[in-house]
C-alpha positions as CSV (number, residue, x, y, z in Angstrom):
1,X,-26.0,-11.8,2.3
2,X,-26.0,-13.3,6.0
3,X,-25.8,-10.7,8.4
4,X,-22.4,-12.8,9.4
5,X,-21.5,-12.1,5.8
6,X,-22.7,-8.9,5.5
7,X,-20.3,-7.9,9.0
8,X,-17.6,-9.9,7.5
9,X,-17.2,-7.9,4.0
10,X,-17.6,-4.6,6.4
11,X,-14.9,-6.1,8.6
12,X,-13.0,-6.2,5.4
13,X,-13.8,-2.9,3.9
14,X,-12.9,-1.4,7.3
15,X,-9.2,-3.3,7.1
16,X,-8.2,-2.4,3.9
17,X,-9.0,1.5,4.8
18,X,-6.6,0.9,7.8
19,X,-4.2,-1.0,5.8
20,X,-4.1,1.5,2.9
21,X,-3.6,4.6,5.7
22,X,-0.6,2.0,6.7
23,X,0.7,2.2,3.1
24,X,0.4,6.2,3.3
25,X,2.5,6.1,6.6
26,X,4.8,3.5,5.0
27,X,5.6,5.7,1.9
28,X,5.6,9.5,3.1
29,X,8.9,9.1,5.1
30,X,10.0,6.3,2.4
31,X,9.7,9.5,-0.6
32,X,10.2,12.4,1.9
33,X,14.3,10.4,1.8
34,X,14.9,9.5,-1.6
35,X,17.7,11.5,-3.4
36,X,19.6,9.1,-5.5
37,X,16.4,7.4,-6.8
38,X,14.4,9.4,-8.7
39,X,12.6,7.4,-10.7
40,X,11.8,5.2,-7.6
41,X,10.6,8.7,-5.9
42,X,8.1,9.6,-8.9
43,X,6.7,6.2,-8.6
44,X,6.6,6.3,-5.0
45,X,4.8,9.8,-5.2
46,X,2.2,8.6,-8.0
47,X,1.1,5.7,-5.6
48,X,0.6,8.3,-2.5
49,X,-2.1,10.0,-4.8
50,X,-3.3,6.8,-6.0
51,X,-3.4,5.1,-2.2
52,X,-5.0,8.6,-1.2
53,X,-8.0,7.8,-4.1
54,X,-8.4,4.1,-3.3
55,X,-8.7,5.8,0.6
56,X,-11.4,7.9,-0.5
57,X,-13.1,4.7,-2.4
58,X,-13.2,3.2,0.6
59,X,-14.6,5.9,2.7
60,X,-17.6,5.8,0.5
61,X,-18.2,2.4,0.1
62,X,-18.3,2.1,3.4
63,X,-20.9,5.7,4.3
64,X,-23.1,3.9,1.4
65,X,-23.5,0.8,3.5
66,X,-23.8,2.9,6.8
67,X,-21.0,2.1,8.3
68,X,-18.3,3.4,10.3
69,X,-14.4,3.5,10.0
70,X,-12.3,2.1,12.3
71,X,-10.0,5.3,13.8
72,X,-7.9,3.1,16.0
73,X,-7.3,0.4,13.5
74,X,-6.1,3.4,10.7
75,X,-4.2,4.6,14.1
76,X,-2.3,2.0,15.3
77,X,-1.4,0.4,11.9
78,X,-0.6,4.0,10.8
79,X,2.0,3.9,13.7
80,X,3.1,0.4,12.7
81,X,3.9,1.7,9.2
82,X,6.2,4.7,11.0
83,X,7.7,2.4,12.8
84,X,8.3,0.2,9.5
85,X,9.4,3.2,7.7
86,X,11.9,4.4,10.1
87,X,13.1,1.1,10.9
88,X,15.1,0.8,7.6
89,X,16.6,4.3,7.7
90,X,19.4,3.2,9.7
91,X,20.4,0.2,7.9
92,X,22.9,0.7,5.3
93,X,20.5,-0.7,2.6
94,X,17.8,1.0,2.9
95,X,16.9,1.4,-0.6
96,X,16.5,-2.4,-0.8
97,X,15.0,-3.1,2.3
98,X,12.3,-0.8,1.6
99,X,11.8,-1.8,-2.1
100,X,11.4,-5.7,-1.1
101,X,8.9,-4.4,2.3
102,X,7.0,-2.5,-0.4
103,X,6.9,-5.8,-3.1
104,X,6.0,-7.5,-0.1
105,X,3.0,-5.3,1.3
106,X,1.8,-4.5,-2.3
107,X,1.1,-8.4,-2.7
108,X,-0.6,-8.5,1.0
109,X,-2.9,-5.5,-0.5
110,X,-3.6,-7.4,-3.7
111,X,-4.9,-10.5,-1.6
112,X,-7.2,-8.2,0.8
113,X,-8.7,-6.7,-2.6
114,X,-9.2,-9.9,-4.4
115,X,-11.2,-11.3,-0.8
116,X,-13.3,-8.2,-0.6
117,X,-14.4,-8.5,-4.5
118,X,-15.3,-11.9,-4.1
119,X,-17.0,-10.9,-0.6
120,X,-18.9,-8.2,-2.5
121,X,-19.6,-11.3,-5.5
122,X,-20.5,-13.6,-3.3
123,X,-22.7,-11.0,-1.1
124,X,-24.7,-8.9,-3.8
125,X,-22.8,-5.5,-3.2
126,X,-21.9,-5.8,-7.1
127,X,-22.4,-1.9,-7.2
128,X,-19.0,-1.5,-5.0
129,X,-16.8,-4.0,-7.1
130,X,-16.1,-1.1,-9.9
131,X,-14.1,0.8,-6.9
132,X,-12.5,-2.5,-5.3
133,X,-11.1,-3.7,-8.6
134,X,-9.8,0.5,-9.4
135,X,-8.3,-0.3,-6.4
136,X,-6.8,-3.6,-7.2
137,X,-5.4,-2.5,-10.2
138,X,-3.7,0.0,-8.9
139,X,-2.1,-2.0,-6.1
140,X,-1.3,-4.7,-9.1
141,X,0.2,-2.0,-11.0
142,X,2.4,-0.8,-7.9
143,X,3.3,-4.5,-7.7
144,X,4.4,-5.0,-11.0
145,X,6.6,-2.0,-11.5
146,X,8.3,-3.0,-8.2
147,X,9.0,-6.6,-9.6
148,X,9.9,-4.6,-12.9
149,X,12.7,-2.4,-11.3
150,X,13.9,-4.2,-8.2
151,X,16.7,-5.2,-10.4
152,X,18.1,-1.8,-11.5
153,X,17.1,-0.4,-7.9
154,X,20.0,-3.1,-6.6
155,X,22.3,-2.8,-9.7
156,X,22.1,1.2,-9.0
157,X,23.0,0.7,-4.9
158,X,25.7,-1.1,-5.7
159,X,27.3,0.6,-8.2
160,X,26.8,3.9,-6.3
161,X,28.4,2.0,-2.9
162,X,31.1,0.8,-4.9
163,X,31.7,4.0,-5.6
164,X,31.8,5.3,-2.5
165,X,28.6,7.5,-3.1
166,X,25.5,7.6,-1.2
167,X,23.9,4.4,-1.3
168,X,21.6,3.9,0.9
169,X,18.5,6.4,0.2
């Protein structure tokens, strides 16, 4: 590996730990609000531990290849995902907004593991692609129970707001 290709997969590794501290702010508040949604809270709570794992993955890929973490990269987009995540507490929807932001960043995290397993092909650091692809599958199984339940997530807000219930969280 070129020592431009070698910087880029570190580069890489060093994003997804800031985008998966991102996910962690995203869904703490996201969980912490959840009452007429269990199902959507259990899943939400089994993807915290699982985000917290693929954090830890990261963290020693990267000390195995001497490198650092980025603090204000998990920092800022840490903020960005509390700013995310309390965005959509005000809107009246906020169950769907946050269940379509979720689909949405699920898919961006799928992409960022699928460029760092090829990275780590392509660059002979096939002893780190066992912990990439954990992580990817976990992201792709996030992803597909999303797509799975988006439709009983909206059926459910609207049958509670029709009734007059809670709907929104």
């Amino acid at each position: 590996m070129t020592t431009s290709s070698h910087e880029l997969f570190i580069t890489g590794l060093k994003n997804a730990h800031a985008m998966e501290n991102q996910a962690l702010s995203i869904m703490k508040p996201q969980v912490a609000r959840i009452e007429s949604y269990p199902d959507v809270g259990a899943r939400l709570e089994s993807h915290i531990r699982e985000t917290e794992g693929q954090i830890a993955r990261l963290e020693a890929i990267l000390d195995s290849l001497g490198a650092d973490r980025n603090s204000l990269k998990d920092m800022a987009l840490s903020l960005a995902g509390s700013f995310a995540a309390v965005g959509h507490t005000a809107a009246p929807d906020e169950i769907l907004k946050n269940s379509m932001a979720n689909f949405a960043f699920e898919n961006f995290e799928i992409a960022a593991y699928k460029s760092l397993i090829a990275l780590a092909e392509a660059g002979g650091h096939r002893e780190t692609i066992p912990q990439l692809q954990r992580n990817l599958d976990e992201e792709l199984a996030m992803a597909d129970w999303l797509d799975q339940n988006i439709e009983a997530v909206t059926l459910k807000f609207a049958s509670l707001k029709e009734a007059g219930e809670t709907a929104k969280k």
